[in-house]
N, C-alpha and C positions, 0 to 999 in steps of 0.2 A: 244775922248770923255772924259770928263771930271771924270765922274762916273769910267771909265776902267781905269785912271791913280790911282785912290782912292784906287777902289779893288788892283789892282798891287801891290801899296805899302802895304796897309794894308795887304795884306797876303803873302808877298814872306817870302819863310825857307831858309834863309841861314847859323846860326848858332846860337845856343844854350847855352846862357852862363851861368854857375853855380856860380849865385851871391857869395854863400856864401862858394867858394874854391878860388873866383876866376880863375877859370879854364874856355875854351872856348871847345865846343864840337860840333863835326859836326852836319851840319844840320839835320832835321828829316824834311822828305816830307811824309806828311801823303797819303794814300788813296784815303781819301775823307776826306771833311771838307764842313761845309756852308758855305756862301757867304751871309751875314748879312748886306748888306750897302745900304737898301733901306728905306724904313718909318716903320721898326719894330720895334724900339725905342717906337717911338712915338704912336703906336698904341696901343703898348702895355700900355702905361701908360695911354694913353686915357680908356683902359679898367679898368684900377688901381682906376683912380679917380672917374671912371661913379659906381665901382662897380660891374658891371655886370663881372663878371671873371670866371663861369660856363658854361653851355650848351642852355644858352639864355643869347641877344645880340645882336645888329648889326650886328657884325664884322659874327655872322654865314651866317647869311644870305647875307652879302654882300659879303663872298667868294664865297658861291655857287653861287649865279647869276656871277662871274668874273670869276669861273671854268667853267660854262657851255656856256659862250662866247667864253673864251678861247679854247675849245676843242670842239665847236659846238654843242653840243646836247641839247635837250631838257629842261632836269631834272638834279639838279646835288645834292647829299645828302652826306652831310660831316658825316663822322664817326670820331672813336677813333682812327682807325688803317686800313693798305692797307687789313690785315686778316678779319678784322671785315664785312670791305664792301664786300668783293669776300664771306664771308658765308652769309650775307644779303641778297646780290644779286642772290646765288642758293636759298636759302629759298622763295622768292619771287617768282623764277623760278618754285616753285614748286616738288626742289629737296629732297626727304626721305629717308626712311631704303626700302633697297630694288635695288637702283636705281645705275644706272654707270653713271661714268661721263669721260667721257675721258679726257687726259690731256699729255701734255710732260713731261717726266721725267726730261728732263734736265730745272730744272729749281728750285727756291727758295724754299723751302720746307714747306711751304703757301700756296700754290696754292692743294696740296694735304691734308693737315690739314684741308681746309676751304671747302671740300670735305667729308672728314671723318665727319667732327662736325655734319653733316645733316643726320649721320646713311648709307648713299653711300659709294659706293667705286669706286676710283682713277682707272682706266684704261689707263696705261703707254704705252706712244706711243715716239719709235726714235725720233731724230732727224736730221734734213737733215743739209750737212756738207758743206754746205754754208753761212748759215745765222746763223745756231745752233738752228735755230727753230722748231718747232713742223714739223714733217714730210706729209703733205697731203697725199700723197700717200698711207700710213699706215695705214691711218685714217680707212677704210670700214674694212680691217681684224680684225680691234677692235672693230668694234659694233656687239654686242648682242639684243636680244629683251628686254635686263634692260636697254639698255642705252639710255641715257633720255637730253644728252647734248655735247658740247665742250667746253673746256677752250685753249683758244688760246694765250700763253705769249709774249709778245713782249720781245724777252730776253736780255737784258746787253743796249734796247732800239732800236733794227730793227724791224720790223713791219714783224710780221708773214705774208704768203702769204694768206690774205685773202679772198681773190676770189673762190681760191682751195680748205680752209676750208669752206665756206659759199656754194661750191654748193656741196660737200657732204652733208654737215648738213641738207640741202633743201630737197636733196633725199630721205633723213632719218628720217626725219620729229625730226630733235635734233635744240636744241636754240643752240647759241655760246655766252660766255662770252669771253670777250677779258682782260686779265689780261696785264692793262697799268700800271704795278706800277715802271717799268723802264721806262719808256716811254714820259715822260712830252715831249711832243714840237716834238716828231716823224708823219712823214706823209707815209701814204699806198696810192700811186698814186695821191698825192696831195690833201690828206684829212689828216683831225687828225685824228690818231688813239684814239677808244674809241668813234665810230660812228657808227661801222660795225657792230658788235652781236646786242644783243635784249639789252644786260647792258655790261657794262663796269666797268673797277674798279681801281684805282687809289693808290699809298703809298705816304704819306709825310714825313717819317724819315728822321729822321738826317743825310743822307746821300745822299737823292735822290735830281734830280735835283732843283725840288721847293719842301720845306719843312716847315713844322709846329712843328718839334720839333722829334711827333710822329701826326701820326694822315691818314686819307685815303678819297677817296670821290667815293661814286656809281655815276654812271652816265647813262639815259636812255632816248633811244624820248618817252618811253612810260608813259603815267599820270600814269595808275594804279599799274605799277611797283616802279613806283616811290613812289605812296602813301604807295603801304607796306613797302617796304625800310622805309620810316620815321617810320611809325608805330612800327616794329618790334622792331628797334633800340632803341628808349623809353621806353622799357620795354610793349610794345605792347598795352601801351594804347589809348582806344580808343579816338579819335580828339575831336568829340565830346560829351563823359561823361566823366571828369576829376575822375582818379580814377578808372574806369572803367576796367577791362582787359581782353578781353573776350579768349587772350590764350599767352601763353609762350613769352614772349618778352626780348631784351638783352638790359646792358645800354653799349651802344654803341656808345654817344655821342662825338660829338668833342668840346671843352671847348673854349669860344668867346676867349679865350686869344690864342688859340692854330691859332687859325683861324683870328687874328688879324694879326700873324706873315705869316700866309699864303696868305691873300690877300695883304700885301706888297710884298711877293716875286713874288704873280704871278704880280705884276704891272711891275715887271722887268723880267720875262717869255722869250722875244725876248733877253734880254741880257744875260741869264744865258745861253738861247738852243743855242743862238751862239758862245759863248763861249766853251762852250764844245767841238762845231764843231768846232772852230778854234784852240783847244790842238790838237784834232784829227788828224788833216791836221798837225801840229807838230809831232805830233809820224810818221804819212803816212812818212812826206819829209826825217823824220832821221832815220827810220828805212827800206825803201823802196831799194831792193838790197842786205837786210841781208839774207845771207841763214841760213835755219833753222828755221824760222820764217813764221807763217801765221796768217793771220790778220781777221776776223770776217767780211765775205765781205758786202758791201753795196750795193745791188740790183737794176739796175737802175730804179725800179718805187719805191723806199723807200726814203727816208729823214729818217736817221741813229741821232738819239738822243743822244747817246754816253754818257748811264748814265754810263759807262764802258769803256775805250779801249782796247780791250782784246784779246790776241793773243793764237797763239798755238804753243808750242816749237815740233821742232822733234824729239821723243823719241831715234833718233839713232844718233842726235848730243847732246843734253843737257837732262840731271833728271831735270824737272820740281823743285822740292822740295829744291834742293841743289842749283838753280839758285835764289831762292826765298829767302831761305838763305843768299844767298852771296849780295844780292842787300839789302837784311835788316843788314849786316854788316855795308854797306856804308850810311843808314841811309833811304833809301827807302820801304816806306813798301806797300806791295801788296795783293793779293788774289786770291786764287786758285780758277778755276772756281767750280760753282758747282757741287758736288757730283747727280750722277743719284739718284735718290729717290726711283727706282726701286733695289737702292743698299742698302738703311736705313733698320735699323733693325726693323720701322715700317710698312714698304710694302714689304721686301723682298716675301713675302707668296702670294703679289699680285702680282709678278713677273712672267709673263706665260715662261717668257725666254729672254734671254742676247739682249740687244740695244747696238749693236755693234761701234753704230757709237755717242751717248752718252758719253758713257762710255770713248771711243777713246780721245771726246773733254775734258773730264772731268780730266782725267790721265797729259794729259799736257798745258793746258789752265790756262789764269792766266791772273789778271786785275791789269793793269798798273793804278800809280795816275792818275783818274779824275775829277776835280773838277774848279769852276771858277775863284777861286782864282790865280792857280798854274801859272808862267811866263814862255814865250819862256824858260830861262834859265835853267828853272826846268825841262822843257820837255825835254832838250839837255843832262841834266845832267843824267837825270833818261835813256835815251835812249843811252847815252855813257856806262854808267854802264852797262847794259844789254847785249850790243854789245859785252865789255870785258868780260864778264860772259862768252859769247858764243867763245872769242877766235878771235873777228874781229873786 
């Protein structure tokens, strides 16, 4: 494909030269990076010249109808940020002071903020050390008669076991939000994730697979969830008396220039998720055989998004931190998986007690470069290194 030779070149790290020594310096393989080589140019300056370069625009409205295609639902509401939408969409929910919300600890420390913002509190649930996801099992010893919901994260982009969350929830008479913000282009049994809950929630940072810069999108089949979602977000005015604001609203807009860059990336959507999955199958085939090494497994009713490849070291062959080290010696840089949130010195006090198996992932877990840029060569490179770290 002609587009895959473009990206290739356009972004292979092979070395770094310091014009002004003369000197040449090993490469730098970042983390993550976007993948910029579709009609965002252009769109953006189409928004330059029309003017419109705020929170009205086409280009908004023509991403949300191309995200709610994209990921099948109903309604799709562009915000600022993946934070803005996940507290949106509890406020919608109905979420207050008072109320619980259950949630994984292992996971971006967003998902418990957008929780707190609504006067609730975050209820820290394991996770199961398979996927790294929210534990079902757990779920019933965490509900109280406060508890008012679930947040389900697709973490590093596997699809939480939604079945097993949705028929507790059922029992319990709780909504599920599903926090897609790793997740662009992941399927749960051959659906898109961000179908399952009552809403759904979305990140477009600079990092994640399709991106707007910054920016996030709710997603629901439901109309009247959807209608407050818009409303709130505007500063909660009302549709129709301009002016109007009959209670507390956020500006929580996504700006048509953000969402110009957004609906060129989702045009190329199928080439970014496959991408990722074919680095994936890169790290599987060179790292497959290493001991010491375990890999975040993919579940056979899952379609693995791989906003992440993220492995787990063995604490009794390699320190995580020292290996992390020596691979940013060589010019690779990485990321520690997330800290349990039931560890932050913002929830430690909502900690009923140690998430053994969290914490486990958390101590030696660590994200390999993902992004769609990166060539075989880079995956070989970054997975020789690693191997040498470990001694094999």
């Amino acid at each position: 494909m002609a587009a895959d030779v473009g990206l290739d070149a356009r972004h292979e790290r092979r070395t770094v030269t310091d014009t002004t020594r003369g000197l040449s310096q090993p490469r730098v393989i970042p983390v993550a990076a976007p993948v910029l080589a579709g009609n965002e140019q252009a769109y953006v300056l189409d928004c330059l010249r029309s003017t419109w370069i705020s929170a009205h625009g086409e280009y908004v409205g023509r991403f949300e109808a191309a995200f709610s295609e994209f990921c099948g639902a109903r309604h799709a509401i562009c915000c600022s940020s993946g934070t803005a939408a996940l507290h949106l969409a509890l406020l919608a929910l109905g979420v207050g002071p008072g109320d619980e919300v259950l949630v994984p600890s292992l996971t971006f420390v967003a998902t418990a903020n957008a929780v707190t913002y609504c006067g609730a509190r975050p209820v820290f649930v394991d996770a199961e050390p398979q996927t790294w996801n929210i534990d079902p099992s757990l779920l019933e010893a965490s509900i109280t008669p406060r508890a008012k919901g679930i947040i389900a994260v697709h973490l590093y982009g596997h699809p939480a076991d939604m079945d097993a969350v949705l028929d507790v929830a059922r029992r319990h008479g709780l909504f599920v939000i599903e926090d897609a913000a790793e997740a662009h282009g992941a399927e749960y049994r051959g659906r898109h994730v961000g179908t399952f809950g009552r809403m759904a929630t979305f990140s477009f940072s600079g990092n994640k697979t399709i991106t707007t810069g910054e920016g996030g999108m709710a997603v629901t089949d439901e109309s009247a969830l959807a209608a407050r979602v818009c409303q709130l977000k505007a500063q909660a005015m009302d549709p129709t008396q301009r002016y109007w604001f009959p209670c507390i609203g956020f500006n929580y807009q996504l700006t048509n220039i953000a969402a110009a860059i957004g609906l060129a990336q989702l045009e190329m959507a199928g080439w970014h998720v496959q991408r990722r999955r074919q680095i994936a199958s890169w790290y599987r085939e060179d790292l497959d055989g290493v001991s010491g090494i375990t890999r975040q497994a993919e579940q056979p009713w899952a379609s693995h998004a791989y906003w992440m490849f993220s492995v787990l070291l063995d604490e009794a062959v390699a320190d995580r931190d020292a290996v992390m080290a020596r691979l940013a010696e060589r010019g690779i840089e990485t990321r520690p998986v997330f800290y349990p949130l039931h560890t932050l010195p913002p929830y430690r006090a909502d900690a009923n007690s140690a998430l053994p198996v969290a914490e486990r992932i958390a101590r030696s877990g660590l994200s390999l470069p993902t992004w769609g840029g990166l060539t075989r060569e880079d995956v070989r490179f970054v997975s020789e290194c690693l191997r040498d770290c470990l001694g094999q």
